[in-house]
N, C-alpha and C positions, 0 to 999 in steps of 0.2 A: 189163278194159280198162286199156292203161297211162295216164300223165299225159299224155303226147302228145296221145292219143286224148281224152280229158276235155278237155283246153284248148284242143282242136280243134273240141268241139260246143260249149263256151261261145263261144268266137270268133265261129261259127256262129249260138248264139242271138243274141247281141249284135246282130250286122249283122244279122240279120233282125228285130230289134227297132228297128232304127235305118230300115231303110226302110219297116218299116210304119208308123213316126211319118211318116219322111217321106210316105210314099201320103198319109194325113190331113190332112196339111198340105196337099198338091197338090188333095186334094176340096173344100178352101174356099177355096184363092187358089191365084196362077199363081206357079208357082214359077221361079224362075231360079236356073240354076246355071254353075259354071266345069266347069273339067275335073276329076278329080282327080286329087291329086298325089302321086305316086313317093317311097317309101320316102327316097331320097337328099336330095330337094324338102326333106320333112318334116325331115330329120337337120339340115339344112343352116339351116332355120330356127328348131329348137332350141336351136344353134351361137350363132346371130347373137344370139340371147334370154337365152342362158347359163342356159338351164334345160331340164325335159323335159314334154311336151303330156302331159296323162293321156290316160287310154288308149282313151275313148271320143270327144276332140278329134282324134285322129289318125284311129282310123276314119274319121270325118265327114272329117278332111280326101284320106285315100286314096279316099274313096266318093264326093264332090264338090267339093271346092278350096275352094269358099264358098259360099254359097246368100242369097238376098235372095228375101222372099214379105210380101206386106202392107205395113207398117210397117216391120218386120223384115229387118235386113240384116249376118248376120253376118261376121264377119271371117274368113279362109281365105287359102289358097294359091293361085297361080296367078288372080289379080285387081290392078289398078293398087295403088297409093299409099293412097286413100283407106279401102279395105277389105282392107289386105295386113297380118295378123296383125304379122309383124317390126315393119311402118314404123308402125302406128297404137298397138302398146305402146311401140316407143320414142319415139314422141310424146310418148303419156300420160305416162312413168316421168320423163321429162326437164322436161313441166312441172309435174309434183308431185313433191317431194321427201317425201312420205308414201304414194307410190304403194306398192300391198304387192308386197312382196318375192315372188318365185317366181309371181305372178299375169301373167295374159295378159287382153287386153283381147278379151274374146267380142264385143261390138256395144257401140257409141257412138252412144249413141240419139240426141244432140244437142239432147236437149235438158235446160236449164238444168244440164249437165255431170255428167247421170246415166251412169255409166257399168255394162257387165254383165259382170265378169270374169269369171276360171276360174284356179282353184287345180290343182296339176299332180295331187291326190287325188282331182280331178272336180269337186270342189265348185262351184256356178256360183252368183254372188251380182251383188247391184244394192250400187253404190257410188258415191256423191255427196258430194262437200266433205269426206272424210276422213269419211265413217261408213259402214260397211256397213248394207245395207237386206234385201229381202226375198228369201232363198237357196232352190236345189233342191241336191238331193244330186246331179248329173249333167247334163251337156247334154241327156239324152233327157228328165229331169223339166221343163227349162226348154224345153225346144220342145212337148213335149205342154202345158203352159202357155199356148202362144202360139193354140193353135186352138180352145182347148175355152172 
């Protein structure tokens, strides 16, 4: 089997790891989602970030733009102001000046200015008043998180 074909069945695994999190999620809350968004979408707001989405934020964003269930309301493509990845990181980066460099703002939980970012390695961590808090190695560790 060439490399093509191997990074064609992980691609594979991956997205069917990502929407059997998501089924899970949908068996205990009502999920909402946008549309998803176009390869060009995704470049486009890389551009505006001057950085690149790991590789598992881009799925999530080509598979549903953004998604909100529960509590829970992540940041994504192709949604307003409030929950639009570009405008809600350069919120965050503009009003802290210790905001981490290369990080994107995954959800803004709003409260007491806990924030969930993502590191372009995958990494997903809780970050409050300049201290990192409690991290998953990936968006799929941190949403299997949110149901169990």
């Amino acid at each position: 089997m060439g490399n093509e074909a191997i990074i064609g069945k992980k691609e594979q695994a991956k997205e069917f790891k990502m929407l059997n999190t998501i089924k899970k999620i949908e068996e205990k809350f009502k999920l909402y989602k946008t549309k998803g968004a176009s390869e060009e979408i995704i470049a486009e707001a890389e551009r505006q970030l001057n950085l690149r989405f790991s590789e598992d934020y881009k799925k999530y964003l080509s598979m549903y733009g953004a998604i909100s269930f529960g509590s829970t309301e992540l940041t994504g493509l192709n949604i307003d102001c409030y929950a639009n990845v570009v405008s809600v990181t350069l919120k965050e980066a503009q009003k802290n000046k210790f905001f981490p460099k290369g990080s994107i703002v995954l959800e803004n939980t709003g409260v007491e200015g806990l924030l969930i970012l993502q590191q372009p390695d995958g990494e997903v961590y809780e970050w409050q008043n300049g201290k990192k808090g409690a991290s998953f190695r990936n968006l799929e560790e941190f949403l299997e998180s949110k149901y169990q």
